[in-house]
C-alpha positions in Angstrom: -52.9 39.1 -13.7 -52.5 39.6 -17.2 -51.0 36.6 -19.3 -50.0 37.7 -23.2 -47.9 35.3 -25.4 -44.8 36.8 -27.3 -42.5 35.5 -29.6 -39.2 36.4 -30.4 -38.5 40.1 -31.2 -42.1 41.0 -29.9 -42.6 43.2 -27.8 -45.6 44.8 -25.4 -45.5 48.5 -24.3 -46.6 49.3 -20.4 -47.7 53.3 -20.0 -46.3 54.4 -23.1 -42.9 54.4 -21.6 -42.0 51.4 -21.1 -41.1 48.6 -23.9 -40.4 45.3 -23.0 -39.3 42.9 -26.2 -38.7 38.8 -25.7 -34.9 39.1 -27.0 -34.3 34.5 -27.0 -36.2 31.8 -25.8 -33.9 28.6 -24.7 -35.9 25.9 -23.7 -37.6 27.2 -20.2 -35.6 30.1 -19.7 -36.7 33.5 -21.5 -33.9 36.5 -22.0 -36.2 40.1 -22.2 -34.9 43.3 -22.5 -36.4 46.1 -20.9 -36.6 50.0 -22.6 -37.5 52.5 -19.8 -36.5 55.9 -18.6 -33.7 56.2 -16.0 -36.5 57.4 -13.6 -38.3 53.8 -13.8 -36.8 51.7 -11.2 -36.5 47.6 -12.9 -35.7 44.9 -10.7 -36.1 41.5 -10.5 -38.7 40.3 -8.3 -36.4 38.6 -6.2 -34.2 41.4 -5.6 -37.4 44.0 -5.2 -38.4 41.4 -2.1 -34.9 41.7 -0.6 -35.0 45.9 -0.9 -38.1 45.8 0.8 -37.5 43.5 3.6 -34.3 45.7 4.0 -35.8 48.4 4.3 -38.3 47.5 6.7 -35.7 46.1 8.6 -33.9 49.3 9.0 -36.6 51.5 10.3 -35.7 51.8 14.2 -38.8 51.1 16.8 -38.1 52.3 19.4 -37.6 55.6 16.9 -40.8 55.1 15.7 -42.4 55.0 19.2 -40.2 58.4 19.8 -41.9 60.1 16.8 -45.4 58.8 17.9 -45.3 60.5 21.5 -43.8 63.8 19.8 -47.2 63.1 17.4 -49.4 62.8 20.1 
């Protein structure tokens, strides 16, 4: 992992395409603002984890054991 230290208004770039800027620091809570394409999904961690298990969720095994005999 990669740790920088930013102050307010400063910002880091990730793949030329996204900007992410430290808008307010209040005690131990940071506010950032995030300037990427539409096409660049953002989430919060917490809600990434919760899409994922989801989606995992939702795939069907007795489906998937279906597709495997049609596989061979």
């Amino acid at each position: 992992m990669l740790a920088l230290s930013r102050k307010k208004n400063e910002a880091l770039v990730i793949n030329n395409n996204v900007e992410i800027t430290v808008l307010e620091i209040k005690g131990e809570q940071v506010k950032l603002g995030i300037s990427a394409p539409r096409e660049v999904p953002v989430y919060r961690k917490e809600v990434y984890v919760q899409i994922q298990d989801a989606n995992k969720e939702s795939v069907n095994v007795d489906g998937m054991d279906a597709l495997r005999n049609l596989l061979g």
